[in-house]
N, C-alpha and C positions, 0 to 999 in steps of 0.2 A: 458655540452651536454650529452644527455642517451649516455651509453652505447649500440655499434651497436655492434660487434666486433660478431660472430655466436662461434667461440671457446670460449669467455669470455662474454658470456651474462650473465647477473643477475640472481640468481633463488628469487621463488616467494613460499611461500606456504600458501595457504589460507585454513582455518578450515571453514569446513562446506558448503554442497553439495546443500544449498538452493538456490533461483533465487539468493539473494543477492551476495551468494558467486560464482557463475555462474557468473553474470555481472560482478565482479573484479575479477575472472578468464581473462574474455575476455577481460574485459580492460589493464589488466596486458601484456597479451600476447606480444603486442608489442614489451613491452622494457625487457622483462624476458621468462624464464623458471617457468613451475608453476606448482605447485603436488598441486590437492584439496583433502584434507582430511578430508573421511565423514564416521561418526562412524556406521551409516545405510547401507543396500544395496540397493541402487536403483533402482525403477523397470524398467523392461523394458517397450519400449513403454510406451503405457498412463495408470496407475497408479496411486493410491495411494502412495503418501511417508510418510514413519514414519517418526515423527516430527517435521509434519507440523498440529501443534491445529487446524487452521482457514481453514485446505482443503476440508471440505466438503459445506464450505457457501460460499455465492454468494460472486464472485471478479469481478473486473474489474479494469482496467488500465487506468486514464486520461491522455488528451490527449500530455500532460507534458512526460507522460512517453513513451507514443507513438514514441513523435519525439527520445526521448532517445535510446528508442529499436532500431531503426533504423539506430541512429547514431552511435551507438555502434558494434550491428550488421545487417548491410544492409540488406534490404529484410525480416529481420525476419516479422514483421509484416504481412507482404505477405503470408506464411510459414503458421501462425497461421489460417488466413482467408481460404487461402485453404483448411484446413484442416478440418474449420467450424466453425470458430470463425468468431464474426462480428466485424464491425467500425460500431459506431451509433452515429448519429449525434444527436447533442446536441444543442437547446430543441426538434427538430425535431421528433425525433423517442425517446422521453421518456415523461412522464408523472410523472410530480415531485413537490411533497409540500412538501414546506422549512420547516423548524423549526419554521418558525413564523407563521408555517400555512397560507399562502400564496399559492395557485398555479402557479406556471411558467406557460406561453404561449408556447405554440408550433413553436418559430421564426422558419425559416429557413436560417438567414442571416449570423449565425455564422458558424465559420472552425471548429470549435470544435468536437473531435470524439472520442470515448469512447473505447476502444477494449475489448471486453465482450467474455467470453469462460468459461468453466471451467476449476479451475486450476490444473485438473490432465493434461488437455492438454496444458495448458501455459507453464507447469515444461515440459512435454515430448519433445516439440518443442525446449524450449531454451537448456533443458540438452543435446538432438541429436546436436544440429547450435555446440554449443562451444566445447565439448567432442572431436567432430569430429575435432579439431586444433590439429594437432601432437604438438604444442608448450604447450600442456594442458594435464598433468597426474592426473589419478583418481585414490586412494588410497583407496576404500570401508574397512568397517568394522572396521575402524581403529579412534583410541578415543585419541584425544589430552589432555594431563592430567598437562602441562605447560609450559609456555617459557623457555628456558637457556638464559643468558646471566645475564646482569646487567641494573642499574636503566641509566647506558647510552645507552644500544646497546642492543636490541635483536637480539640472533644469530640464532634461531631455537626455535624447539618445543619439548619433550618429549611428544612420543606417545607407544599406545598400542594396539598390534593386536594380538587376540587373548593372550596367556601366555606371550607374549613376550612383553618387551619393548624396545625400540629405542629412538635415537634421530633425527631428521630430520632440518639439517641445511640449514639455506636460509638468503639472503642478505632482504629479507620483507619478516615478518610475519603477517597475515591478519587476523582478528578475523570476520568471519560471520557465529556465528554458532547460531544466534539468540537470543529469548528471555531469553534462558537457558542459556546464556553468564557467563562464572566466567571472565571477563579482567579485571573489576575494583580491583576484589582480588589479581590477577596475579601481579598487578601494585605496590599496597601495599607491597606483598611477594617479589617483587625487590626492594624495599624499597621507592618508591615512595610513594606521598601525597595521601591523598582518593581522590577519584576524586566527585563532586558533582554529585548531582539529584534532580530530581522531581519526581512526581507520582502526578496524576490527576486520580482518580477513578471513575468514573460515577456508578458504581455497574451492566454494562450493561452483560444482559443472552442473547445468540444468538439460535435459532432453527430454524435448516432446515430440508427443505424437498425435494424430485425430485419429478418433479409431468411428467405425459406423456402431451407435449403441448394439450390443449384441444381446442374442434369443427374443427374448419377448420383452427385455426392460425397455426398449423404445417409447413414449410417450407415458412412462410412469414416473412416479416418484421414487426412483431407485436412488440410494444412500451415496453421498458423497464417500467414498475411501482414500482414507490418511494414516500412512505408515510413517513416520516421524523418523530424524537420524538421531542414533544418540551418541553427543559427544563426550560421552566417557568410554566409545569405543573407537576410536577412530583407525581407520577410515570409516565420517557418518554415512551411511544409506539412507535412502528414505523415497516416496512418491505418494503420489496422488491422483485418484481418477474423479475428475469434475462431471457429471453430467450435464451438457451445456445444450442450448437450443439450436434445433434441425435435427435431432435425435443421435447428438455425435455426443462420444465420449474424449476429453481433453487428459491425456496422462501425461502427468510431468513426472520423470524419475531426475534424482539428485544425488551427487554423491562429493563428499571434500577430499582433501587432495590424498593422491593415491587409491579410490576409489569413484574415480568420476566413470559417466555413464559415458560414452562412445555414440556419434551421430551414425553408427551401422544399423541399419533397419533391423538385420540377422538378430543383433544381439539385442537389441529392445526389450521382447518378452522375457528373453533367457535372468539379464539384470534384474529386473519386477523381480523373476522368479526366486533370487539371491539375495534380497531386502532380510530384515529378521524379522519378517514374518512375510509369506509368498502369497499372501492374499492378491496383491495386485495380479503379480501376474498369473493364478489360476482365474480370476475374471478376466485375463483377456486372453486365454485359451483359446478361444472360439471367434474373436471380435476381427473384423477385418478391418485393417488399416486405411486411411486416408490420405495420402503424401507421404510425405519423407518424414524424416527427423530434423530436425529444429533443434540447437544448443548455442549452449550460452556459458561465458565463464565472466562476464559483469556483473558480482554479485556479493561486493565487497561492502562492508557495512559503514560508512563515512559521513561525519558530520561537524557541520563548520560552525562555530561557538557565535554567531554574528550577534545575538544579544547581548554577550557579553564585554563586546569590548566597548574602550572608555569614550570614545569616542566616535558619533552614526550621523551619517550627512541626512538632514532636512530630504525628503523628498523620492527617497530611495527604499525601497524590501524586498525581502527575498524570500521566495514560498518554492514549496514542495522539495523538491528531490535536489534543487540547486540549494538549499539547507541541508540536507539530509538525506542518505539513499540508503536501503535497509537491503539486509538481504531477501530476497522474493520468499522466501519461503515461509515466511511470519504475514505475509500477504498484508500487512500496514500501511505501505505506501500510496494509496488511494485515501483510505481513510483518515490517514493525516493528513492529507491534500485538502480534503474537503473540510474538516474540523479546522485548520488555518483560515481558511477562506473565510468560514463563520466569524471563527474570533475577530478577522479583522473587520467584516461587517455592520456588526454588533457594535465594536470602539468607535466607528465612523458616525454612526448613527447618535452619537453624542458630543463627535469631537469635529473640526473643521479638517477636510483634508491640506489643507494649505498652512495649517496652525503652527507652529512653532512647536518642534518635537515629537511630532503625531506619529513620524514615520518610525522613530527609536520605541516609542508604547507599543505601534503594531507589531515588530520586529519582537519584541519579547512576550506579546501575549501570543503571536503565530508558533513561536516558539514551544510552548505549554503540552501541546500533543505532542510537537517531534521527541521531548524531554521522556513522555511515557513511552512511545514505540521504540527509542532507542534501548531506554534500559532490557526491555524486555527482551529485543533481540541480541544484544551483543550479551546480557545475561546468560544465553546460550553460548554463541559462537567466541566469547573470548577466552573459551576451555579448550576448543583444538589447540591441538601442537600447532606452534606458528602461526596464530591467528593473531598476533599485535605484538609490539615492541618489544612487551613489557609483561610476563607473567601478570593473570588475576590479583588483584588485592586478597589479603585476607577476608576484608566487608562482600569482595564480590562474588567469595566463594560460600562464605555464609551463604549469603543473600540467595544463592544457585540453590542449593539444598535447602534452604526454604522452602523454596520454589517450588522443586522434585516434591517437597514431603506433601504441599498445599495440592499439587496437580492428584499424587496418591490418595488424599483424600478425596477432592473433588471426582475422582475416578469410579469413586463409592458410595458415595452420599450427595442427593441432590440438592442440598443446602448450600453445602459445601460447594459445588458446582457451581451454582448462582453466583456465589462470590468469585469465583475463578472467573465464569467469564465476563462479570464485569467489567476485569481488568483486561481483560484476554482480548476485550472486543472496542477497549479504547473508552468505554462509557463512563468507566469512575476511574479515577487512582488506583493507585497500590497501594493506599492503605486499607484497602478494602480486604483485604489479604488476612490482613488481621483484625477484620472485626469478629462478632460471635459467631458469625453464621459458619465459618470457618474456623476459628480456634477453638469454640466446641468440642464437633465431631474431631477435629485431631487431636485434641486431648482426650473425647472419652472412647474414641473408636468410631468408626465410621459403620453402617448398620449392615453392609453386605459384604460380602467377599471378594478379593481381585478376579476378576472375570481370564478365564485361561488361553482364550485366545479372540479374534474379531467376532464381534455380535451381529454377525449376520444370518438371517435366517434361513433356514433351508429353503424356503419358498423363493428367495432373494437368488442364494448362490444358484437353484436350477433356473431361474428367468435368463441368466444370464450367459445359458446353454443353450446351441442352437436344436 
């Protein structure tokens, strides 16, 4: 049973002040005491944080990770919306061709809802909700440089603030300090086995820009737009315009190796305009810019097997991105932040943090989401030329064209759909893929016709003329 006992409760320390390490902060809370240790200073209110690559391009949250905020910390979702953030329902309020180049329908019949913001205000919303637990200490400025213990038990961490150094002991130590992660070395230097990996590289370059919402879509519910790359043509293209709160639009244009976008403001619109389909950029025709351009080429697909191996020291896990970093463009990596944080919540809530093996069961149930976002993304990206060692499998090319055929359908049929983004949005499996709702219509035909180019309305594309 956890430990309740308020004189003898567990302590907790988690390295690093990301969402990831926020949500197993908070999940932590319950059964422990928890110092998060973050080598940054945080800002205040909504902010920039150093050390986040991917913060100035477009995020969002599926709707997977929605129910998780919520259930992890009540209301937050509410918190964010207030603030300016939307739920967008999904195909409803977005405009999106797949990777097969296919356009989705605009149903309305699915639950599905997206939570779109920018994430200087996603971090400011969740770092205020958890901060504010007196059961949750924050340790700014301070640089974890490695575990004590041994290859059975971690007991703490050797940190450094400032000139000094310390050690800071705790019954679970948590590794969330991202893609800069050293844990697999840590593991080794306690004499543990190397733990496995992959790396899937698409070669994919990101460039944003903030544009001021243009014409009159300001303070509406104007449609997310998503031009998708597809990697049966490579070099992929693709972008994305976010409408985010203060009335700005967020575009991230993408492109893999030998057609990456350029940090030239000049050429900005012109790329949108060269995607395979020029939707984006005849919406920003008219849109005036906010700053520079923003790029990024961190955005390799990598993931460390830590469940798998034979042997996992008492007292130690590793959550979000320091597990698993996805390419941004499958927008996951939030969402299995937070659906890790649950699971390990959930186990705690039955098992002792201090138990014998606790940290090895959290380790492979945290595991369970990164296992879904993985597939789905390197499903894509390990079809580029040069995106991994080792040409696709035979299973993983099947599995692709599956895929392709499931999105074609869901593209046509709002059944069909529902099952798709089940999967799409982290909430069920992939077997969902193939239940009837889905193998139906693609066996008996899906009830409409491929749509010929973006579904947006004429009323849509003039708002967005000045």
């Amino acid at each position: 049973m956890p430990e309740t006992s308020a004189r003898h409760r567990p302590t907790a320390l988690v390295v690093g002040g990301s969402l990831a390490g926020l949500f197993a902060a908070a999940a932590l809370a319950e059964s422990a005491d928890v110092t998060v240790v973050e080598r940054d200073r945080l800002p205040e209110g909504v902010g920039q944080r150093r050390g986040v690559p991917q913060a100035r391009h477009a995020h969002l949250v599926w709707s997977g990770g929605v129910q998780a905020f919520d259930q992890l910390l009540p209301g937050l979702v509410g918190e964010v919306v207030a603030r300016g953030g939307r739920l967008v329902r999904i195909m409803r309020d977005m405009v999106s061709r797949a990777p097969n180049e296919v356009w989705f329908r605009r149903f309305t019949s699915t639950h599905h809802r997206n939570l779109v913001c920018s994430r200087e205000l996603l971090d400011a919303v969740v770092r205020d909700r958890v901060l504010a637990d007196d059961r949750i200490t924050l340790r700014q400025g301070t640089t974890a440089l490695g575990p004590t213990g041994d290859a059975t038990r971690v007991t703490g961490v050797r940190v450094r603030s400032g000139e000094r150094e310390s050690v800071l002991s705790a019954d679970l130590v948590v590794d969330a300090s991202g893609r800069g992660s050293r844990a697999a070395r840590w593991l080794t230097q306690l004499g543990l086995p190397a733990v496995a990996e992959r790396e899937i590289d698409a070669g994919v370059a990101y460039a944003t820009r903030l544009f001021r919402a243009p014409g009159s879509t300001a303070g509406t519910n104007f449609p997310l737009v998503n031009v998708q790359a597809n990697p049966a043509k490579a070099p992929g293209t693709g972008g994305i315009i976010l409408p985010i709160e203060g009335d700005r639009w967020i575009v991230t244009l993408a492109g893999t190796r030998g057609g990456e976008p350029s940090g030239d403001p000049d050429a900005f619109v012109d790329f949108a305009l060269g995607l395979g389909d020029p939707v984006i950029g005849e919406l920003l025709a008219d849109a005036e810019p906010l700053g520079d351009v923003a790029t990024t080429r961190s955005t390799a697909n990598l993931r460390h097997y830590y469940e798998k191996t034979r042997r996992w020291p008492d007292g130690f896990l590793v959550l979000g991105d320091a597990v698993a970093g996805y390419n941004p463009v499958y927008g996951h990596g939030i969402t299995v932040a937070a659906q890790s944080a649950l699971a390990v919540r959930d186990v705690l809530r039955s098992t002792g943090v201090r138990a014998p093996g606790t940290a090895r069961c959290l380790q492979r149930v945290a595991a369970r989401p990164v296992a879904a976002a993985w597939d789905l993304a390197v499903g894509q990206d390990a079809l580029y030329p040069g995106a991994a060692g080792t040409p696709p499998t035979a299973v993983e090319r099947l599995l692709a064209r599956y895929v392709d055929r499931a999105v074609a359908t869901g593209a046509r049929h709002p059944r069909a759909l529902g099952a798709l983004l089940d999967v799409m949005s982290l909430e069920k499996p992939a077997t969902r893929l193939f239940s009837p709702d889905m193998l139906v219509p693609m066996l008996l035909g899906p009830r409409k016709a491929y749509l010929q180019g973006p579904p947006l309305t004429e009323a849509e594309r003039k708002a967005a003329v000045r």
